[in-house]
PDB file of N, CA, C and O in Angstrom:
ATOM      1  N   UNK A   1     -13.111  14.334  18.070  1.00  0.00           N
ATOM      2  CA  UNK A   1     -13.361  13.848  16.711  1.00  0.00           C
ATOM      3  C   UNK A   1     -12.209  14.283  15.780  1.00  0.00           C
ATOM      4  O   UNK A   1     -11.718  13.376  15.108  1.00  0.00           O
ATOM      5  N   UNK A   2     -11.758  15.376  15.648  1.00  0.00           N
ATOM      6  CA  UNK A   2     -10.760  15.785  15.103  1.00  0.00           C
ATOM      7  C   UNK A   2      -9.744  15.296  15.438  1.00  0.00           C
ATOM      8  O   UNK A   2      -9.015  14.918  14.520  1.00  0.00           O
ATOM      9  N   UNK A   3      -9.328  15.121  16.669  1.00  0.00           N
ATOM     10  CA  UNK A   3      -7.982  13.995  16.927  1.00  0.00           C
ATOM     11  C   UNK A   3      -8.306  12.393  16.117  1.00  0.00           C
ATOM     12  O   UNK A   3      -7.445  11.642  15.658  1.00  0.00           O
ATOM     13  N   UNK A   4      -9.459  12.224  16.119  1.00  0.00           N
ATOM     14  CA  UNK A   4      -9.503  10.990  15.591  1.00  0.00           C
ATOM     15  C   UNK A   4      -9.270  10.778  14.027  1.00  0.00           C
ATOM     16  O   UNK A   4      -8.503  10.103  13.340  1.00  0.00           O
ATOM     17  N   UNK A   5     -10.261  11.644  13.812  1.00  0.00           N
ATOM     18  CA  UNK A   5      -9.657  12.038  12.014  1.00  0.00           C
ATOM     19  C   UNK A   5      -8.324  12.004  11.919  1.00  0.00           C
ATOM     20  O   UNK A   5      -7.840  11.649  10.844  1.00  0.00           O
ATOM     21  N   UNK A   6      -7.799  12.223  12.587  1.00  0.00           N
ATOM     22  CA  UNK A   6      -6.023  12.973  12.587  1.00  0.00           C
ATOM     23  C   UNK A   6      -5.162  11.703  12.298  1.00  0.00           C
ATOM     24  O   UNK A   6      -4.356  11.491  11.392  1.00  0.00           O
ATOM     25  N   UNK A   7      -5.635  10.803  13.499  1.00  0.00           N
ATOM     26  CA  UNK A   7      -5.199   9.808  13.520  1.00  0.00           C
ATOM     27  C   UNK A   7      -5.433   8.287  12.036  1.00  0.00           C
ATOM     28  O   UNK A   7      -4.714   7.603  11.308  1.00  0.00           O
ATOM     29  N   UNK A   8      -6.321   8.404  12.217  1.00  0.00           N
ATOM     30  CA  UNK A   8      -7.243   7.844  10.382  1.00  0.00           C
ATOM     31  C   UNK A   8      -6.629   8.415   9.290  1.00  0.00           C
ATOM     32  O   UNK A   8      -6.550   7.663   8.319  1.00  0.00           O
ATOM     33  N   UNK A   9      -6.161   9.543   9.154  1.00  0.00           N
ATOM     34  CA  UNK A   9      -5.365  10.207   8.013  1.00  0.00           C
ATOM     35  C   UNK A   9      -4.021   9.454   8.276  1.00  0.00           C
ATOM     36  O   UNK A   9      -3.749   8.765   7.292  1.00  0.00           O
ATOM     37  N   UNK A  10      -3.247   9.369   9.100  1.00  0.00           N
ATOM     38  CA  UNK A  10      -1.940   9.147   9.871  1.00  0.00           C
ATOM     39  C   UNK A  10      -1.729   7.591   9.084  1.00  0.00           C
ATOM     40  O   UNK A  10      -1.017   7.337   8.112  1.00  0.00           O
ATOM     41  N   UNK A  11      -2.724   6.557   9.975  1.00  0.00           N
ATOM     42  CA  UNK A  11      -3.128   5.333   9.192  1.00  0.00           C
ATOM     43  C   UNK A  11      -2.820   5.149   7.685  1.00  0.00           C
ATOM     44  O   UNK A  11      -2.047   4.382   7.110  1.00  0.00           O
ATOM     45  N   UNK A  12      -3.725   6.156   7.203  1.00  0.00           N
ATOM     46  CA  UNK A  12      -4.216   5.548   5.751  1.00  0.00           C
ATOM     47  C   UNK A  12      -3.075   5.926   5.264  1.00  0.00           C
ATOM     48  O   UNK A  12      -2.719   5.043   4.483  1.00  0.00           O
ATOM     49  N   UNK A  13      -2.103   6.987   5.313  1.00  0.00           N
ATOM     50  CA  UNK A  13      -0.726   7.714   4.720  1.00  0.00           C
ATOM     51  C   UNK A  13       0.036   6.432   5.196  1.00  0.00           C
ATOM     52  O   UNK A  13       0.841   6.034   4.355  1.00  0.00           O
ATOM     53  N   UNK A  14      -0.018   5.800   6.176  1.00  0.00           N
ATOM     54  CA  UNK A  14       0.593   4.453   6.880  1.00  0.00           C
ATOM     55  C   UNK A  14       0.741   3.434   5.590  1.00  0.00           C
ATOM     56  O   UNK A  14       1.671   3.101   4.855  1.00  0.00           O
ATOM     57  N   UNK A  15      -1.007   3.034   5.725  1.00  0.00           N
ATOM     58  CA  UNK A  15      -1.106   1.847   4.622  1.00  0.00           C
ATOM     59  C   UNK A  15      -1.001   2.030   3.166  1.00  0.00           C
ATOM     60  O   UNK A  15      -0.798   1.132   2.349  1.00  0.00           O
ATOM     61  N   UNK A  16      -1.232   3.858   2.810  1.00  0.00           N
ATOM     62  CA  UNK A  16      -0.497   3.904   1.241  1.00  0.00           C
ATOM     63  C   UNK A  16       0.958   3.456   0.649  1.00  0.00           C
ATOM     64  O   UNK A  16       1.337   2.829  -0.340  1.00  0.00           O
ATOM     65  N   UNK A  17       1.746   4.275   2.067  1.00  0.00           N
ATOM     66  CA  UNK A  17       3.196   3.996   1.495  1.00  0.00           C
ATOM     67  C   UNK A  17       3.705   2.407   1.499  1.00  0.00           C
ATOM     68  O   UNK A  17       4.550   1.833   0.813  1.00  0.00           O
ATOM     69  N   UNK A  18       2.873   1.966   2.512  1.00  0.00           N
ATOM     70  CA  UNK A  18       3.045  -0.015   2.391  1.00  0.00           C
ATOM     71  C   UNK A  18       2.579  -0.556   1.241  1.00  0.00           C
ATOM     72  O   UNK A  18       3.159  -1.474   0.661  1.00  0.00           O
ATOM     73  N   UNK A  19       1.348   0.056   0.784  1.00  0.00           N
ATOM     74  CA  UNK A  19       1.441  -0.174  -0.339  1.00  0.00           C
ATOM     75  C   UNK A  19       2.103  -0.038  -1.622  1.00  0.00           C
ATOM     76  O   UNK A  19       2.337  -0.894  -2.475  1.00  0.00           O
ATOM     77  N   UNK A  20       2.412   1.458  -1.589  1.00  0.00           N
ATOM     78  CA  UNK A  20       3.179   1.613  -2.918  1.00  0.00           C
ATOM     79  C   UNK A  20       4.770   1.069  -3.065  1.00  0.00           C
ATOM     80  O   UNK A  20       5.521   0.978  -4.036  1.00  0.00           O
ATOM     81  N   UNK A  21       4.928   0.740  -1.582  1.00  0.00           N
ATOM     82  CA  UNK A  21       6.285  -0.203  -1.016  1.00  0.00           C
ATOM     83  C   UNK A  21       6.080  -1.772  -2.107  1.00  0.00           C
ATOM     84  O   UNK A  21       6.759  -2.140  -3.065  1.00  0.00           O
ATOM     85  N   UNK A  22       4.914  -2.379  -1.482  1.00  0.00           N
ATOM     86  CA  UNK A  22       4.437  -3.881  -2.291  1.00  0.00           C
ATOM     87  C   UNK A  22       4.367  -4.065  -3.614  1.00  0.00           C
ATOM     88  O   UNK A  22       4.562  -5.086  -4.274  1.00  0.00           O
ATOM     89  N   UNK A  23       3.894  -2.343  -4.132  1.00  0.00           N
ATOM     90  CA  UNK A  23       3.303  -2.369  -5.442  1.00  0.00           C
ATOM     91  C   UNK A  23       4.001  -2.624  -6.646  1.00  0.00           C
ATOM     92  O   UNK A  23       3.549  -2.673  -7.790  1.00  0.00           O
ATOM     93  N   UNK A  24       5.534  -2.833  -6.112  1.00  0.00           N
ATOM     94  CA  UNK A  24       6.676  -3.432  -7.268  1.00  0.00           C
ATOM     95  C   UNK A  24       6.746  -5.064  -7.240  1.00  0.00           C
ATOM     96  O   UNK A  24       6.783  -5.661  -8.315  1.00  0.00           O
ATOM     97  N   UNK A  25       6.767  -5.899  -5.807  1.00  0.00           N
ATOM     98  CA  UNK A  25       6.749  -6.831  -5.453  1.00  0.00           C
ATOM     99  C   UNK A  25       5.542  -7.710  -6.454  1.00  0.00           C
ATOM    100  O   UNK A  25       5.704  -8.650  -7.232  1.00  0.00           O
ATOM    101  N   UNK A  26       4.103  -6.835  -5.990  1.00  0.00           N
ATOM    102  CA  UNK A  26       3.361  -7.376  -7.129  1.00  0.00           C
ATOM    103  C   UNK A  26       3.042  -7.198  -8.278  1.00  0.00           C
ATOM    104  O   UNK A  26       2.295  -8.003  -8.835  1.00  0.00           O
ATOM    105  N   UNK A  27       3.434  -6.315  -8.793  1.00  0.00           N
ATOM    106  CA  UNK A  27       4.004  -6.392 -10.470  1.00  0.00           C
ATOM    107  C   UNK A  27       5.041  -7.611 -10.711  1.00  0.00           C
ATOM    108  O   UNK A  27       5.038  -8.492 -11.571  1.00  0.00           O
ATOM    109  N   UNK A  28       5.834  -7.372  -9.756  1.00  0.00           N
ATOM    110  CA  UNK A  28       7.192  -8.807 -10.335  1.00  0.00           C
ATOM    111  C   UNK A  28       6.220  -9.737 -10.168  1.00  0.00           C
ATOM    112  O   UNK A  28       6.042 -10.289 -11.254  1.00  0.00           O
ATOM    113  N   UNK A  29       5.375 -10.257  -9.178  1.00  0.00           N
ATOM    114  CA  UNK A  29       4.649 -11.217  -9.650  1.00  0.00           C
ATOM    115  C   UNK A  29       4.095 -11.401 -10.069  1.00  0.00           C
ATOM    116  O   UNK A  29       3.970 -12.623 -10.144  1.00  0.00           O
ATOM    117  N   UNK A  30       3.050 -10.586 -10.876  1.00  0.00           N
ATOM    118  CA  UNK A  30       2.262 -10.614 -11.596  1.00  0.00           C
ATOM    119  C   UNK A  30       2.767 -11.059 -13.095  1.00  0.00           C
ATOM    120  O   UNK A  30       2.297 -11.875 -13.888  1.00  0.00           O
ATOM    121  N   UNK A  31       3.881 -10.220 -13.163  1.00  0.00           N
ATOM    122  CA  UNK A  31       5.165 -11.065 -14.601  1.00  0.00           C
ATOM    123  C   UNK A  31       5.632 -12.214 -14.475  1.00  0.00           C
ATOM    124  O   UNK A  31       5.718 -12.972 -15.441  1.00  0.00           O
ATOM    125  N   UNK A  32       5.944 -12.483 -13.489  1.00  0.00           N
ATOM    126  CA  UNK A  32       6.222 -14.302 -13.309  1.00  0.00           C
ATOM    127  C   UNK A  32       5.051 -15.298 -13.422  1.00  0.00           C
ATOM    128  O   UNK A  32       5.018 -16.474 -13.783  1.00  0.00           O
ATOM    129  N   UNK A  33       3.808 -14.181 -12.863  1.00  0.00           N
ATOM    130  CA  UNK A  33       2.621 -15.455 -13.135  1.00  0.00           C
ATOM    131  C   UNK A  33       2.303 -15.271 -14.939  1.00  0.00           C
ATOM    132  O   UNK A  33       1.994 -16.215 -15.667  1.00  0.00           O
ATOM    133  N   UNK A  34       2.391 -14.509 -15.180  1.00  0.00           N
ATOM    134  CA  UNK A  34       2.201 -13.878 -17.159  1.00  0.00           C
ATOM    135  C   UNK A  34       2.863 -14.754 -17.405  1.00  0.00           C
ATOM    136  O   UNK A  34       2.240 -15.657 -17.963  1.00  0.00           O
ATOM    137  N   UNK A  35       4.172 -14.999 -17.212  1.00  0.00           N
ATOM    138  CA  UNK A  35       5.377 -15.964 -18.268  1.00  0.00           C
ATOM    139  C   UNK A  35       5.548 -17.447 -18.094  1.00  0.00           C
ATOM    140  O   UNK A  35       6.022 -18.238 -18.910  1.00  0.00           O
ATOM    141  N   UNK A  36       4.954 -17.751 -16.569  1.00  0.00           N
ATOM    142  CA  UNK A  36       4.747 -19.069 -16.629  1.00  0.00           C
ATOM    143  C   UNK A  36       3.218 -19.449 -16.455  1.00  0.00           C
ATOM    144  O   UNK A  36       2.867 -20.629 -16.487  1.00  0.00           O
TER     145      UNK A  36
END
């Protein structure tokens, strides 16, 4: 169980930094959808 947790932490640190990677991408779009 603890290896598994381990691994689930590993993941989610995975899919944060992809996110906070995107999280400029969708701001710029979110301003392009605002202005047009």
């Amino acid at each position: 169980m603890k290896n598994n947790s381990k691994v689930v932490k590993l993941n989610l640190i995975g899919v944060f930094f992809k996110l906070r990677h995107y999280t400029c991408v969708y701001v710029c779009m979110m301003c392009i959808s605002g202005v047009v």
